[in-house]
GUVO-744965 format. One record per residue: x, y, z of N, C-alpha, C, O in turn. Coordinates in steps of 0.1 Angstrom, whole numbers, plus 5000, padded with zeros to 4 digits. Example, Ala and Ser with C-alpha at 12.3 -4.5 7.8 and 13.67 -1.06 7.14 Angstrom:
BEGIN
+------+------+------+------+------+------+------+------+------+------+------+------+
|  n_X |  n_Y |  n_Z | ca_X | ca_Y | ca_Z |  c_X |  c_Y |  c_Z |  o_X |  o_Y |  o_Z |
+------+------+------+------+------+------+------+------+------+------+------+------+
| 5132 | 4943 | 5078 | 5123 | 4955 | 5078 | 5132 | 4967 | 5078 | 5142 | 4967 | 5085 |
| 5128 | 4978 | 5071 | 5137 | 4989 | 5071 | 5129 | 5000 | 5079 | 5134 | 5011 | 5080 |
+------+------+------+------+------+------+------+------+------+------+------+------+
% end
This chain:
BEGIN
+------+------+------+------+------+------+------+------+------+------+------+------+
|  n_X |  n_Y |  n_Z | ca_X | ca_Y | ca_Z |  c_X |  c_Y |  c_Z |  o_X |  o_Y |  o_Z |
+------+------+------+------+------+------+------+------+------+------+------+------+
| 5008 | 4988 | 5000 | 5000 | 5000 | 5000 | 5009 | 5013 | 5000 | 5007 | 5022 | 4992 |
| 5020 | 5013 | 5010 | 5027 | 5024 | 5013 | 5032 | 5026 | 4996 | 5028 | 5037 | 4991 |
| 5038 | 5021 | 4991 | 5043 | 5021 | 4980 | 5035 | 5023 | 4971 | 5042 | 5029 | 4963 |
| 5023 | 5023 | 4966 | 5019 | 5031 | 4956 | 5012 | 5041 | 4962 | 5004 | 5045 | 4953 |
| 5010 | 5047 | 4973 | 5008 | 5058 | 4977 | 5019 | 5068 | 4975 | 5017 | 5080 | 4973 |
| 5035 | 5062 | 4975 | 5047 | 5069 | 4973 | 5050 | 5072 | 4959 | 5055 | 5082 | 4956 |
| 5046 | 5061 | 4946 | 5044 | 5065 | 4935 | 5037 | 5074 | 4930 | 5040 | 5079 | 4919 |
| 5025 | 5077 | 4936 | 5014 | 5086 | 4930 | 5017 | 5096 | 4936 | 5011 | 5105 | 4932 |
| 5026 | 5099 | 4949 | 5032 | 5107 | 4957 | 5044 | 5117 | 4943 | 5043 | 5130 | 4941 |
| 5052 | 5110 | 4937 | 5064 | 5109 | 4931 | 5058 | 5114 | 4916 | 5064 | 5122 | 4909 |
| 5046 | 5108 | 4913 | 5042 | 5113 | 4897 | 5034 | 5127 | 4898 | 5034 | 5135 | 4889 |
| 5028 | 5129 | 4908 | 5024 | 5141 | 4907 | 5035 | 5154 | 4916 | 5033 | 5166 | 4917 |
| 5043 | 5149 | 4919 | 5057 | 5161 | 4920 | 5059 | 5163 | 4906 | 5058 | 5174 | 4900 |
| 5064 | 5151 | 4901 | 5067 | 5156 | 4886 | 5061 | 5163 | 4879 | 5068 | 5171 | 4873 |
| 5050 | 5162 | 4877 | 5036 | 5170 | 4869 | 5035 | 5180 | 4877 | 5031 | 5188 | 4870 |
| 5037 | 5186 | 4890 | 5042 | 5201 | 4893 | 5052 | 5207 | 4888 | 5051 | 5218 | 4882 |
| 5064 | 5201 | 4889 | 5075 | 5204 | 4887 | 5076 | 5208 | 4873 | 5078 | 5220 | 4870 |
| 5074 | 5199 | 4864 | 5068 | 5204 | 4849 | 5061 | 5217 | 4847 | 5063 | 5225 | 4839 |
| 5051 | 5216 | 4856 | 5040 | 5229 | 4851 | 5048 | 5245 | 4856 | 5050 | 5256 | 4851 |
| 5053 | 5237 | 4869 | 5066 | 5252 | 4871 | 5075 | 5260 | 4865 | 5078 | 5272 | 4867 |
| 5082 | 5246 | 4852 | 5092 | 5246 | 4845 | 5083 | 5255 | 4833 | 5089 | 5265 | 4827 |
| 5072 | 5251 | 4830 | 5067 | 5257 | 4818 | 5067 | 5268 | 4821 | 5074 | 5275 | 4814 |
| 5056 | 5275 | 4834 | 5054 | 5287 | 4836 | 5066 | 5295 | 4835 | 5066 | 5306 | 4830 |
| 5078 | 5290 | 4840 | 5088 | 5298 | 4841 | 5090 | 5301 | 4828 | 5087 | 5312 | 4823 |
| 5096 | 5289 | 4822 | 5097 | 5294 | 4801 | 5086 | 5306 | 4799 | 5088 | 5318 | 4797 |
| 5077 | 5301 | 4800 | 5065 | 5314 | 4795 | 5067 | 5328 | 4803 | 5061 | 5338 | 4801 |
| 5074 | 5326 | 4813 | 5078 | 5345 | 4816 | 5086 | 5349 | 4810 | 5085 | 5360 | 4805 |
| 5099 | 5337 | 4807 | 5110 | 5344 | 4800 | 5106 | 5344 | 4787 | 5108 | 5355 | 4781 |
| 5101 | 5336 | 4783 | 5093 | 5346 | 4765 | 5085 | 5358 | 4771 | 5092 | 5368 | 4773 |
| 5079 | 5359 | 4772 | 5072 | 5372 | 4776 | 5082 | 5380 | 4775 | 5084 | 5387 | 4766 |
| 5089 | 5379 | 4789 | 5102 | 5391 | 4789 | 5111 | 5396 | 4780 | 5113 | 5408 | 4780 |
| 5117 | 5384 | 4772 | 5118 | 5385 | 4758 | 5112 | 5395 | 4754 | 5115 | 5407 | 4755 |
| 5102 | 5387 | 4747 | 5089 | 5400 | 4740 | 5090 | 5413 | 4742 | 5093 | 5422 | 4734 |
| 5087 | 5413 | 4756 | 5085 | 5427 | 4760 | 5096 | 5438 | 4759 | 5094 | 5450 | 4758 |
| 5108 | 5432 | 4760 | 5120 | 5441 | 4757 | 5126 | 5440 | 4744 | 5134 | 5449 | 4741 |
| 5121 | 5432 | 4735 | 5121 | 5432 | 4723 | 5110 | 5447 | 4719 | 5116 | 5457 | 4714 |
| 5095 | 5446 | 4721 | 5089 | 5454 | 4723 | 5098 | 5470 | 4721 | 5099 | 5478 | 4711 |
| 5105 | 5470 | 4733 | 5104 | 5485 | 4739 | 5117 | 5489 | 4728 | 5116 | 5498 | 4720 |
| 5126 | 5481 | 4729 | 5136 | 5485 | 4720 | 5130 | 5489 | 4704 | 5130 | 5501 | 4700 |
| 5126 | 5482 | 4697 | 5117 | 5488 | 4689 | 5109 | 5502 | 4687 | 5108 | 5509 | 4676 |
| 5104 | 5506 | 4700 | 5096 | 5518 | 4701 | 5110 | 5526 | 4704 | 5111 | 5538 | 4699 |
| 5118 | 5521 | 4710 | 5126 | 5535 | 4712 | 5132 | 5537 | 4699 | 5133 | 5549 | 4698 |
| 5138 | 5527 | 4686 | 5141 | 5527 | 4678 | 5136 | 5538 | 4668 | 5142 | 5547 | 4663 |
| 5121 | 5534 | 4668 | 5106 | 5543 | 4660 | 5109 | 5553 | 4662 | 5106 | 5561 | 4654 |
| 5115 | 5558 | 4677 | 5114 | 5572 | 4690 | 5124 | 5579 | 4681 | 5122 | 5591 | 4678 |
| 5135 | 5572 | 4676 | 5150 | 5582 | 4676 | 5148 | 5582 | 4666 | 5154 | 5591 | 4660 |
| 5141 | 5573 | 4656 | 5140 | 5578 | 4637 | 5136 | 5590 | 4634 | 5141 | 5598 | 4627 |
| 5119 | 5590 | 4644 | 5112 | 5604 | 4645 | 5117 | 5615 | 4648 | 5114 | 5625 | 4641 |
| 5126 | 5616 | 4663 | 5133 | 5622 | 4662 | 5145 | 5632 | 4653 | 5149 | 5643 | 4655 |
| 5148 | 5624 | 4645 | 5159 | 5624 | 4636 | 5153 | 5633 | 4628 | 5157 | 5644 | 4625 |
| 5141 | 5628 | 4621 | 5134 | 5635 | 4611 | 5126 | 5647 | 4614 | 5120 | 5655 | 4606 |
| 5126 | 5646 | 4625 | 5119 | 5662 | 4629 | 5131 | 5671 | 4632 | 5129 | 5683 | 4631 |
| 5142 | 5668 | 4635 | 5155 | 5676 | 4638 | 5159 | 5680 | 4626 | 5161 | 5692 | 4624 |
| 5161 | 5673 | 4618 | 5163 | 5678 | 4600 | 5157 | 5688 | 4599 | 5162 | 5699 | 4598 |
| 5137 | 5685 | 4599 | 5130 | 5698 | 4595 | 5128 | 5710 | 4602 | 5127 | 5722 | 4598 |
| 5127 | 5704 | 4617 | 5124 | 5721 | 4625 | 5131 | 5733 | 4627 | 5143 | 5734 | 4623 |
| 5128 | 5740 | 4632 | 5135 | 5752 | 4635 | 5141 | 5751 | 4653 | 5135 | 5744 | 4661 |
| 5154 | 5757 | 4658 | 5155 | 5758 | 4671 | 5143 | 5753 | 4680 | 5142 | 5741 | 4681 |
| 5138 | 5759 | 4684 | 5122 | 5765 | 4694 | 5121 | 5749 | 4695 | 5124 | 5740 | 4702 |
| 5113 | 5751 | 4680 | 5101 | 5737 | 4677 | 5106 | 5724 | 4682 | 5100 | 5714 | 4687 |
| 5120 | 5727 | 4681 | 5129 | 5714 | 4679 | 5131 | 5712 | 4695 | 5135 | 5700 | 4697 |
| 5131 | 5717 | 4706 | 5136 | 5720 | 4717 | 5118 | 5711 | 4726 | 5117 | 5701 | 4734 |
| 5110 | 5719 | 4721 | 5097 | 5716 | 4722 | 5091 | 5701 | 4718 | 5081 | 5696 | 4725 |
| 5096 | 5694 | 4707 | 5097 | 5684 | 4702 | 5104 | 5674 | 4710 | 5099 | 5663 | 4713 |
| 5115 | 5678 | 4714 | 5125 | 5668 | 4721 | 5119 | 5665 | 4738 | 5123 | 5656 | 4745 |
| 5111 | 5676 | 4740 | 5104 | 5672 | 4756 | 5093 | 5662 | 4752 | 5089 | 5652 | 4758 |
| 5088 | 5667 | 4742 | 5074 | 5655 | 4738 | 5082 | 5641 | 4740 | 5083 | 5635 | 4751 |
| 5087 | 5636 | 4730 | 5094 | 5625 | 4727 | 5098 | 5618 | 4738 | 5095 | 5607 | 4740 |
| 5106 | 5625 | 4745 | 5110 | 5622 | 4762 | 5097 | 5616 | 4773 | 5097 | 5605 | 4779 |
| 5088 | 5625 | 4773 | 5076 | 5625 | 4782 | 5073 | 5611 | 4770 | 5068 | 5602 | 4778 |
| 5073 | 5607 | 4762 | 5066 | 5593 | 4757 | 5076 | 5582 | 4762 | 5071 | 5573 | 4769 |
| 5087 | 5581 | 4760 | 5098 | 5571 | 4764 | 5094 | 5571 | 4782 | 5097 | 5561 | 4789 |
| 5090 | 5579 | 4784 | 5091 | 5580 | 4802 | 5078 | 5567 | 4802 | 5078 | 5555 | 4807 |
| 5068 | 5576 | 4795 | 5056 | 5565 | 4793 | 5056 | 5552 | 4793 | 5052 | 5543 | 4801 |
| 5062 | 5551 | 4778 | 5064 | 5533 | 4777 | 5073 | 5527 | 4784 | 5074 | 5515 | 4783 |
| 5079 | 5534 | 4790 | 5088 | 5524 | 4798 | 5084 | 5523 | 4814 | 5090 | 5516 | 4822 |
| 5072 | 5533 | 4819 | 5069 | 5530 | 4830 | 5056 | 5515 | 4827 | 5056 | 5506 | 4834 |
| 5047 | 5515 | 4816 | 5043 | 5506 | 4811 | 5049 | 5491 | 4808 | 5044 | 5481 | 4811 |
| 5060 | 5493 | 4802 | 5067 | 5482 | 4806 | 5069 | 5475 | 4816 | 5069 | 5463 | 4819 |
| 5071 | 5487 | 4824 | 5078 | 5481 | 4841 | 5065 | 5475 | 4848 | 5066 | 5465 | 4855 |
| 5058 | 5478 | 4847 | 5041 | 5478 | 4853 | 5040 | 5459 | 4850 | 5041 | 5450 | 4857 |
| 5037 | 5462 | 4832 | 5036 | 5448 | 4833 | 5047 | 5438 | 4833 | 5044 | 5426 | 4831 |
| 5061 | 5441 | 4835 | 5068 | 5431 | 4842 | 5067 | 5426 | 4855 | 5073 | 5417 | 4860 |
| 5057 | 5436 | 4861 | 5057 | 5433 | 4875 | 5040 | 5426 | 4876 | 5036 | 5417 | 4883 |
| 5035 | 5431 | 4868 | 5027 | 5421 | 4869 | 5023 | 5406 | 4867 | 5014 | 5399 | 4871 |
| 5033 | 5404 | 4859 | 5037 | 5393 | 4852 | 5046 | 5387 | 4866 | 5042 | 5376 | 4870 |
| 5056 | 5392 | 4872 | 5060 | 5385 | 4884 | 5050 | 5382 | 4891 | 5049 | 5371 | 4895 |
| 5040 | 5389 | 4896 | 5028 | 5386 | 4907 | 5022 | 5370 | 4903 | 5022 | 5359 | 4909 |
| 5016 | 5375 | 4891 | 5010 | 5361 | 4886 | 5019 | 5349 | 4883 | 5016 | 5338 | 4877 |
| 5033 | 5353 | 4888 | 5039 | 5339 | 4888 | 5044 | 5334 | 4902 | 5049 | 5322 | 4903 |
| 5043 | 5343 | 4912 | 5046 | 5341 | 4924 | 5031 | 5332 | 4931 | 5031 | 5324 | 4940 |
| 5018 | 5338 | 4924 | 5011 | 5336 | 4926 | 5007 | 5322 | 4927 | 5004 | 5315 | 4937 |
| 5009 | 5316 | 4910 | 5009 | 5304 | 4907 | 5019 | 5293 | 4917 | 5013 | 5284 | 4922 |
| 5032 | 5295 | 4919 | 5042 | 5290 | 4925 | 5037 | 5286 | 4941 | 5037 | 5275 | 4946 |
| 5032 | 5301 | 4946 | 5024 | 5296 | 4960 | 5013 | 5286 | 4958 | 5014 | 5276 | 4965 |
| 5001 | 5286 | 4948 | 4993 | 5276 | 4945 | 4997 | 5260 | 4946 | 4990 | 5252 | 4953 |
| 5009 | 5257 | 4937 | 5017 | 5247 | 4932 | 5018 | 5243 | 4946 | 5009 | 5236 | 4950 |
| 5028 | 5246 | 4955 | 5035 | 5243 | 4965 | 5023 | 5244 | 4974 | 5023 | 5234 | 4982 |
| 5013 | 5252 | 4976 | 5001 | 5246 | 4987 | 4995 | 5230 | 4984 | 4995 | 5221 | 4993 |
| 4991 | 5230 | 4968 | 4984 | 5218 | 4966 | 4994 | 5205 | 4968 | 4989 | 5193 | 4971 |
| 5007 | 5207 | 4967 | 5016 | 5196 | 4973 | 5015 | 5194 | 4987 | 5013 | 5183 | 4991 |
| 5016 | 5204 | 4994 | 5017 | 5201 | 5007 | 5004 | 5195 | 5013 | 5004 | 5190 | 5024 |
| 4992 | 5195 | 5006 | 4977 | 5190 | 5007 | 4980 | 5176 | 5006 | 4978 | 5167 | 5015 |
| 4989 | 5174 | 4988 | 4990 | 5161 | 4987 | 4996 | 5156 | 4996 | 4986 | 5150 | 5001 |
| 5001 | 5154 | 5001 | 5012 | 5148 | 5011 | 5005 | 5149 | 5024 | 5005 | 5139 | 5031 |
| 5000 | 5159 | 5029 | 4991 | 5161 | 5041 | 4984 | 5145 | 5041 | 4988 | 5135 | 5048 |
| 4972 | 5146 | 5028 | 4965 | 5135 | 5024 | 4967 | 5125 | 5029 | 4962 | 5120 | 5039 |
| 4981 | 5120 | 5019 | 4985 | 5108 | 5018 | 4990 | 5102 | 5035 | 4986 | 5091 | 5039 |
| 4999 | 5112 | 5044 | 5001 | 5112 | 5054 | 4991 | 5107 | 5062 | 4995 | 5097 | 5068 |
| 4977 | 5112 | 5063 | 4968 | 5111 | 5069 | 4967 | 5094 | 5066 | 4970 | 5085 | 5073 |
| 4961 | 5093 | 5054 | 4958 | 5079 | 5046 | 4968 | 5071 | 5054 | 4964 | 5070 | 5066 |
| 4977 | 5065 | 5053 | 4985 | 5060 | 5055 | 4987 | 5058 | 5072 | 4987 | 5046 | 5077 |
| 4988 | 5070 | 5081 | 4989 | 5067 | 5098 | 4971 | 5061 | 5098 | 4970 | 5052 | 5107 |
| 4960 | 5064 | 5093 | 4948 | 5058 | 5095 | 4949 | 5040 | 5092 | 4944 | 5031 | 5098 |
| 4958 | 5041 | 5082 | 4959 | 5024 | 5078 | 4966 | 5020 | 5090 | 4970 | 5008 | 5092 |
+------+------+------+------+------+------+------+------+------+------+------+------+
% end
């Protein structure tokens, strides 16, 4: 008896352990992404830049260059936002994972001192 309560103990560690491993991959794509993402925009940021410095005048150009600024402040406070939310919902998950183990095992514990 003890023994396949320890295998079923042992296969569903693994099938955690897996779903943790996944979740993790799937942040780091995300993260990826997302800084893939930003670099791009800032890329877009200094083209536009470039091409309004060509055409404007002093003033304009001075006035231009705070716009552009105040948007980079933007997307990158957005960024940060959802990197962090993206950590929550994996911290979140992780606590889940590791309660429903400690249940299993609670279980099996119980099962087993009753036999």
């Amino acid at each position: 008896m003890m023994m396949v309560v320890v295998v079923v103990m042992l296969v569903l560690v693994m099938k955690m352990m897996m779903m943790m491993m996944m979740m993790i991959m799937m942040m780091m794509m995300m993260m990826m992404m997302m800084m893939m993402m930003m670099m791009m925009m800032m890329m877009m940021m200094m083209m536009m830049m470039m091409m309004i410095m060509m055409m404007m005048t002093m003033m304009m150009k001075m006035v231009m260059m705070m716009m552009m600024m105040m948007m980079m402040m933007m997307m990158m406070m957005m960024m940060m936002m959802m990197m962090m939310m993206m950590m929550m919902m994996m911290m979140m998950m992780m606590m889940m994972m590791m309660m429903m183990m400690m249940m299993m095992t609670m279980m099996t514990m119980m099962m087993t001192a009753y036999r």
